[in-house]
C-alpha positions as CSV (number, residue, x, y, z in Angstrom):
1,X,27.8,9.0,-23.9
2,X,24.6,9.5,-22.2
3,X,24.6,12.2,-18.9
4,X,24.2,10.4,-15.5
5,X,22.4,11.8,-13.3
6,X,21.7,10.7,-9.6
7,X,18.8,9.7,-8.5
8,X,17.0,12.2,-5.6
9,X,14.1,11.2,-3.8
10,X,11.9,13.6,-5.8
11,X,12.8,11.3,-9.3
12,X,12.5,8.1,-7.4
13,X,9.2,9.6,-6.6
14,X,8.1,10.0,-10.3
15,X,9.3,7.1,-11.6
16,X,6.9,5.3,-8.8
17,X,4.0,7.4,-9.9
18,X,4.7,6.5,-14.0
19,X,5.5,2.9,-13.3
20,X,2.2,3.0,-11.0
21,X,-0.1,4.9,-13.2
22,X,1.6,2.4,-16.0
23,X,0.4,-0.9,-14.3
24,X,-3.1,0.3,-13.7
25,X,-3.9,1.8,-17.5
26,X,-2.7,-1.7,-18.5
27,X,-5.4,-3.6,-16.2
28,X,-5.5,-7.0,-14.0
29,X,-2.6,-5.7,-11.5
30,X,-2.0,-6.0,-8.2
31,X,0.3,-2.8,-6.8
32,X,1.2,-3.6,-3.5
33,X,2.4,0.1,-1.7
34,X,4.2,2.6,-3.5
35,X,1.8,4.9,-2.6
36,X,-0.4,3.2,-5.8
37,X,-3.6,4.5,-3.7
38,X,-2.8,7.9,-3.6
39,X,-1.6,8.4,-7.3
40,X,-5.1,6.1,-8.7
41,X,-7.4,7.9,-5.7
42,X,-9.0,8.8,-9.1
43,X,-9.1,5.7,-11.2
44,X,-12.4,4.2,-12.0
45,X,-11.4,0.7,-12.1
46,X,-9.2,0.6,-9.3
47,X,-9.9,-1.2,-6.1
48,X,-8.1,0.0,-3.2
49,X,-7.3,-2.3,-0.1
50,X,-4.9,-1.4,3.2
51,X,-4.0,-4.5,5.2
52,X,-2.8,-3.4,8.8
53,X,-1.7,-5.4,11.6
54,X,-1.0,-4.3,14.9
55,X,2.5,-3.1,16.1
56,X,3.0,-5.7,19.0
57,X,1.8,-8.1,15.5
58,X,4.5,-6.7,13.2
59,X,7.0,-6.9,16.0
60,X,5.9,-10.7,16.5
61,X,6.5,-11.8,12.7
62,X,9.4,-10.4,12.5
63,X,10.7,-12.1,15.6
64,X,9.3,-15.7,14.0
65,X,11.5,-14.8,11.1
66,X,14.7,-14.5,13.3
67,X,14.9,-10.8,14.1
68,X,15.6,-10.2,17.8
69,X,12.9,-8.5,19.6
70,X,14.6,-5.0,19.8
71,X,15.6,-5.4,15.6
72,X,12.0,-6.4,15.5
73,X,10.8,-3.4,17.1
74,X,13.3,-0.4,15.3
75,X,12.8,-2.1,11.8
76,X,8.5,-1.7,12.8
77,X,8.8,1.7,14.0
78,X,11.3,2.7,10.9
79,X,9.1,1.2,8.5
80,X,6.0,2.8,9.7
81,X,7.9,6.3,9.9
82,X,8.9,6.2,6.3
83,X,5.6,5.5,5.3
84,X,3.8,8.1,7.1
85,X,6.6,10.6,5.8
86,X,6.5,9.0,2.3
87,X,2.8,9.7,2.2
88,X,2.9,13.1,4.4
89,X,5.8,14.9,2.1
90,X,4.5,13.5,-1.4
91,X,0.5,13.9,-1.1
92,X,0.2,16.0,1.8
93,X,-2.6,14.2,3.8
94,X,-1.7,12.2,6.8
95,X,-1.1,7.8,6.5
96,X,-3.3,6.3,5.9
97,X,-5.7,8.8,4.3
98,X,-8.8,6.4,4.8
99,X,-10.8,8.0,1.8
100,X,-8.5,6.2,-0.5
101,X,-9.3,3.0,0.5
102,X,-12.6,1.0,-0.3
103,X,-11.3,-1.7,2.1
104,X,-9.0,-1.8,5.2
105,X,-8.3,-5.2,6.7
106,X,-6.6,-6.5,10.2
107,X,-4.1,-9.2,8.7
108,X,-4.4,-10.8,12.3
109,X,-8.1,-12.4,11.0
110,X,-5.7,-14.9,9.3
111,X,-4.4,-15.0,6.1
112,X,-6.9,-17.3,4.1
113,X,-10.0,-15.1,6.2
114,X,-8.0,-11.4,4.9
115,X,-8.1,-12.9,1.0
116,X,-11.6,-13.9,1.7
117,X,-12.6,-10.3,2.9
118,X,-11.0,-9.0,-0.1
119,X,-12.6,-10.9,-2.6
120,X,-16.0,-10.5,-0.7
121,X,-15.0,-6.8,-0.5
122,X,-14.1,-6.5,-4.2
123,X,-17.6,-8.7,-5.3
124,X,-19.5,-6.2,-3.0
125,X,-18.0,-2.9,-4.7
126,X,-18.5,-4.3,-8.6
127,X,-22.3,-5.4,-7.7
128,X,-23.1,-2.1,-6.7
129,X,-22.0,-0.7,-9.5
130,X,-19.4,1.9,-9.0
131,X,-16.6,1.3,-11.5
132,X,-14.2,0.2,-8.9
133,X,-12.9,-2.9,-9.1
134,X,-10.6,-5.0,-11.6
């Protein structure tokens, strides 16, 4: 019988940098989170995008999907604490560490004007050449 063993934050964490590292050798991906920019800082032909919205934003959506406003506001400010530790403890450089990302888009632009900035984003990076991108 194979051993068991329990899952700690530390082999979560690995298993999110192989599965990561995984999807990106193999091409045409999209990794949403997971810290993906921080383990591929260093891939060539990886394009690196961080959509933001404002809190009072967040809060908002989350109250249009039926959250009441003080659920809306604790699940935001739990969220955005786990990421900041996520990214503090694992990489040691503060969230977001803005020299990871070729891109950073407000999501409040609109959704169909945030996908066009990306692409124009993405289309600007590959014609000048740098590797990133794909």
């Amino acid at each position: 019988m194979p051993k068991m063993r329990i899952a700690d934050a530390e082999g979560i964490r690995q298993v999110t940098e192989r599965l990561v590292r995984a999807a990106a050798e193999e091409g045409n991906a999209v990794i949403v989170g997971r810290g993906s920019a921080y383990y591929l800082h260093d891939h060539q032909d990886a394009f690196h995008i961080f959509i933001y919205a404002p809190f009072e934003e967040k809060v908002h959506r989350l109250e249009q999907e039926g959250k009441s406003h003080s659920e809306a506001v604790e699940l935001v400010e739990n969220v955005d604490r786990g990421r900041k530790e996520f990214i503090k403890e694992c990489f040691g450089v503060d969230f977001p560490h803005r020299q990871f990302f070729h891109l950073m888009v407000n999501s409040t632009i609109g959704e169909e004007a945030t996908v066009q900035t990306i692409l124009d984003g993405l289309a600007a990076v590959q014609k000048a050449g740098n590797g990133s991108g794909g």
